[in-house]
RODO-2510 file (C-alpha; in nm, 4 decimals, decimal comma):
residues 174
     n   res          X          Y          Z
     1     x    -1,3199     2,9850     1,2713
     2     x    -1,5888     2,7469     1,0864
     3     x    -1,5678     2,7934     0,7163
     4     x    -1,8617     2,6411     0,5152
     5     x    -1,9419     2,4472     0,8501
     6     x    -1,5682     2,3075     0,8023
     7     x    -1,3833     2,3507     1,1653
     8     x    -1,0653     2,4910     1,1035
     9     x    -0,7440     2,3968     1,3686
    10     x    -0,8854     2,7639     1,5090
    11     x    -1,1649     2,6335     1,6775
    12     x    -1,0672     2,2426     1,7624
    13     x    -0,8707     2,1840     2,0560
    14     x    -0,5408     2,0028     2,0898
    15     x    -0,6968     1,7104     2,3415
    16     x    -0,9911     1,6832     2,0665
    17     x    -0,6997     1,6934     1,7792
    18     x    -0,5604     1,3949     1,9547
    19     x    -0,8474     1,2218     2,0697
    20     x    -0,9404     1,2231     1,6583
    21     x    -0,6279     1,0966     1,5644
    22     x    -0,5897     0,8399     1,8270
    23     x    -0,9560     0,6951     1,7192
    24     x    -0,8000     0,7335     1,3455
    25     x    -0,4781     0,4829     1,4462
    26     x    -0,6810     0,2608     1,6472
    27     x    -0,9006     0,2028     1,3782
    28     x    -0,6941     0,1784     1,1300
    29     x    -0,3232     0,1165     1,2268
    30     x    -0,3963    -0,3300     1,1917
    31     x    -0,5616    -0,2701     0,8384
    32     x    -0,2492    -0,0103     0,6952
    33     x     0,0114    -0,2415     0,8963
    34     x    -0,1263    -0,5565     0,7225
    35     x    -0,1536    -0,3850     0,3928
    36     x     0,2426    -0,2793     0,4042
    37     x     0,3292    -0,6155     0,5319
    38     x     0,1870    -0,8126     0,2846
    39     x     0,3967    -0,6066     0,0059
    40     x     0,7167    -0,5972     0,2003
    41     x     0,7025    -0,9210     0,3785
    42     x     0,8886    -0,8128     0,6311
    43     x     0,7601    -0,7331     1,0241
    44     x     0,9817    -0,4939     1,1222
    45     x     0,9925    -0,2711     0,7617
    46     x     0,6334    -0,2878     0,7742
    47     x     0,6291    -0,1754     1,1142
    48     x     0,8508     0,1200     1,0106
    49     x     0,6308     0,2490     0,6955
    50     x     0,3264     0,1985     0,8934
    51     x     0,4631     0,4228     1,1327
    52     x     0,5750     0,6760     0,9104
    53     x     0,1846     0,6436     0,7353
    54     x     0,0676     0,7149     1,0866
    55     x     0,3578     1,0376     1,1666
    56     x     0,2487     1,2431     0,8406
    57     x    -0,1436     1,2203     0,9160
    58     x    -0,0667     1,3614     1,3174
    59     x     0,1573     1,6370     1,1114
    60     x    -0,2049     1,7549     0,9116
    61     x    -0,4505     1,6857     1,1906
    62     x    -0,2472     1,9668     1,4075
    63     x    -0,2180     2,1744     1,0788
    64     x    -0,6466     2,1569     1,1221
    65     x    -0,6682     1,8617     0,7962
    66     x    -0,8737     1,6186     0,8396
    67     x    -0,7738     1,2393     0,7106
    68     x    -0,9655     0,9384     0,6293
    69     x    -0,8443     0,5746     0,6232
    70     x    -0,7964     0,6154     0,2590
    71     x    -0,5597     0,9003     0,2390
    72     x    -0,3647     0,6817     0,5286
    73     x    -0,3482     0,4072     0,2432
    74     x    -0,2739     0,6175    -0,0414
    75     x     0,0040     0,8072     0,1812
    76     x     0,1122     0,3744     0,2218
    77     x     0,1350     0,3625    -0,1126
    78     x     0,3877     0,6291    -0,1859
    79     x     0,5422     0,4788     0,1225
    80     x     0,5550     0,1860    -0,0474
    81     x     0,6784     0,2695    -0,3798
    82     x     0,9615     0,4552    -0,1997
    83     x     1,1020     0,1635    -0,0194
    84     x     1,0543    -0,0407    -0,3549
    85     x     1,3046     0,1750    -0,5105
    86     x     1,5171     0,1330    -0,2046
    87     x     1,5483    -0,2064    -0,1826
    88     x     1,5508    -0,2574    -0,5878
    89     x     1,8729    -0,0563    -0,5602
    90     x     1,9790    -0,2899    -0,2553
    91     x     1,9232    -0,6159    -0,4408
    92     x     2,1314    -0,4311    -0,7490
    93     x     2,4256    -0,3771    -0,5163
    94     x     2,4066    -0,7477    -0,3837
    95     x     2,3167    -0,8627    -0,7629
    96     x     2,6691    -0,6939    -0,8422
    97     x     2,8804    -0,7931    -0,5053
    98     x     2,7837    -1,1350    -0,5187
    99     x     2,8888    -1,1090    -0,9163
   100     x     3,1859    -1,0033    -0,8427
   101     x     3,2403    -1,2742    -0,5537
   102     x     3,1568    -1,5215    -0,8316
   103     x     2,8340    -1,6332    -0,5911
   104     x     2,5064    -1,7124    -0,6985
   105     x     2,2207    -1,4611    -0,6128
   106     x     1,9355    -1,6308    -0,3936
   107     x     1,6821    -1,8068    -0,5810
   108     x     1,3081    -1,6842    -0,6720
   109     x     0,9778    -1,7793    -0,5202
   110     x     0,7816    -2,0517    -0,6784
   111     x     0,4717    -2,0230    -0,6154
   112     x     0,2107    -2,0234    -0,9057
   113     x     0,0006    -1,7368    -0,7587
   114     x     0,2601    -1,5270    -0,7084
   115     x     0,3875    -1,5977    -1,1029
   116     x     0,0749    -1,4941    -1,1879
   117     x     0,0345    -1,1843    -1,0375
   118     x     0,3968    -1,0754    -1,1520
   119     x     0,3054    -1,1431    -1,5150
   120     x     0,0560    -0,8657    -1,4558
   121     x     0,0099    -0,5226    -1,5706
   122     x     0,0804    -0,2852    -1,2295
   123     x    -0,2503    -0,1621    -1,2411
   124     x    -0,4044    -0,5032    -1,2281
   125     x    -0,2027    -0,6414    -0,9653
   126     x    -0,2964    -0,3624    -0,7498
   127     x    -0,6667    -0,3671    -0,7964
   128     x    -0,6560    -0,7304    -0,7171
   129     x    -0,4282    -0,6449    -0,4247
   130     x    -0,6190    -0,4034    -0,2649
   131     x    -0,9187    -0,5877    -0,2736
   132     x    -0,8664    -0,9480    -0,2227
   133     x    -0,5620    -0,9065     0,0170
   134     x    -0,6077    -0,5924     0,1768
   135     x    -1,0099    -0,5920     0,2005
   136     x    -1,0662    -0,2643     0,1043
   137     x    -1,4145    -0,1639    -0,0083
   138     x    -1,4842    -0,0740    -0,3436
   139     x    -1,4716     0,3128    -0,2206
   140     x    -1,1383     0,2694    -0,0188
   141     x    -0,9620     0,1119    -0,3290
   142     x    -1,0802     0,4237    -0,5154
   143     x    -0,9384     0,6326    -0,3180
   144     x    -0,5933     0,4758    -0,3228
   145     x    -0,6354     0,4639    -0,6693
   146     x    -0,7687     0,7955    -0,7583
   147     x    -1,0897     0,6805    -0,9049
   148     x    -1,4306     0,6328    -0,8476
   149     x    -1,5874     0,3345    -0,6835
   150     x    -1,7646     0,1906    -1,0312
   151     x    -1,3986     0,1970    -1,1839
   152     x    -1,2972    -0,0212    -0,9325
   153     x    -1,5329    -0,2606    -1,0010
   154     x    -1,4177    -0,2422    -1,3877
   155     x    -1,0756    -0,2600    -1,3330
   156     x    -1,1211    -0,5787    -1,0708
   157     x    -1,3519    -0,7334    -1,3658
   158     x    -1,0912    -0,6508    -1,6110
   159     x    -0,7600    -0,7436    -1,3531
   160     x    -0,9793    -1,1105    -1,2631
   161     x    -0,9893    -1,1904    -1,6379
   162     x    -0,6307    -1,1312    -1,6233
   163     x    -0,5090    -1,3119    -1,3992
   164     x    -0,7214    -1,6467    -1,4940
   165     x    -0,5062    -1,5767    -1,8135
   166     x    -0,2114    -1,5976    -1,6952
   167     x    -0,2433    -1,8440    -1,4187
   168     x    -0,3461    -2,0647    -1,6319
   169     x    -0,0103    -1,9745    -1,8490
   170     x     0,2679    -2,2563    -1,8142
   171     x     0,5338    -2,1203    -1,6052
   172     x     0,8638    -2,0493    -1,7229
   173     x     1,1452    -2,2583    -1,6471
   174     x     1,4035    -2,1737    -1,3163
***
């Protein structure tokens, strides 16, 4: 059934289903891998989101859906946010065993960069993120971020000024 000249999962095959979606992870499986890796940095969790990303796009290509590379990162995202809260309530539990052990937690990063883009606003850091780490277009970050491409470019101009401000902030004591 063709609606509006939109193929529906009536008329598409299941071998052209999966040829679409194996074209869809080869293309983009490195770029969503790298993206979750470089916020969890951690191989194997990464591995395990990214293939999660990749399970819930096969579910909506068989339902007849169609999915871009930026639905797979905005689906990362959630991912992401997800396993944040996960681990956050982790690193409480440890935070409170190792209290009550009377041991000291593991120490911080310090690395100026990384200061910097934790004394961000959320929406800043993830502009900057998304562009400068992860590569994404102008159009791609949009689409993770629900907003047009010319936002993006406002919100990078707006996340650069930023972060020169507070890189160039002296860092807090450890």
């Amino acid at each position: 059934m063709t609606y509006r000249g939109v193929e529906t999962s009536t008329t598409r095959s299941d071998p052209d289903r999966a040829a679409r979606f194996t074209a869809l992870y080869v293309r983009a499986h490195p770029r969503v891998c790298a993206y979750v890796h470089r916020r969890t940095g951690d191989r194997a969790a990464a591995e395990e989101l990214t293939a999660e990303v990749f399970r819930t796009p096969w579910e909506r290509m068989t339902a007849g859906h169609d999915v871009g590379t930026g639905w797979l990162f905005v689906t990362a995202r959630n991912l992401l946010s997800n396993h944040y809260r996960s681990m956050a309530r982790l690193t409480e539990m440890h935070r409170t065993l190792a209290d009550a052990l009377g041991r000291a937690t593991a120490p911080g990063r310090d690395d100026a960069v990384l200061d910097a883009l934790d004394r961000l606003p959320p929406a800043h850091r993830e502009v900057l993120l998304l562009s400068y780490w992860d590569g994404l277009s102008a159009a791609e970050a949009g689409e993770v971020l629900g907003c047009g491409a010319s936002a993006v470019w406002v919100r990078l101009h707006r996340a650069r000024k930023a972060f020169r401000a507070a890189y160039d902030l002296p860092r807090e004591p450890v």
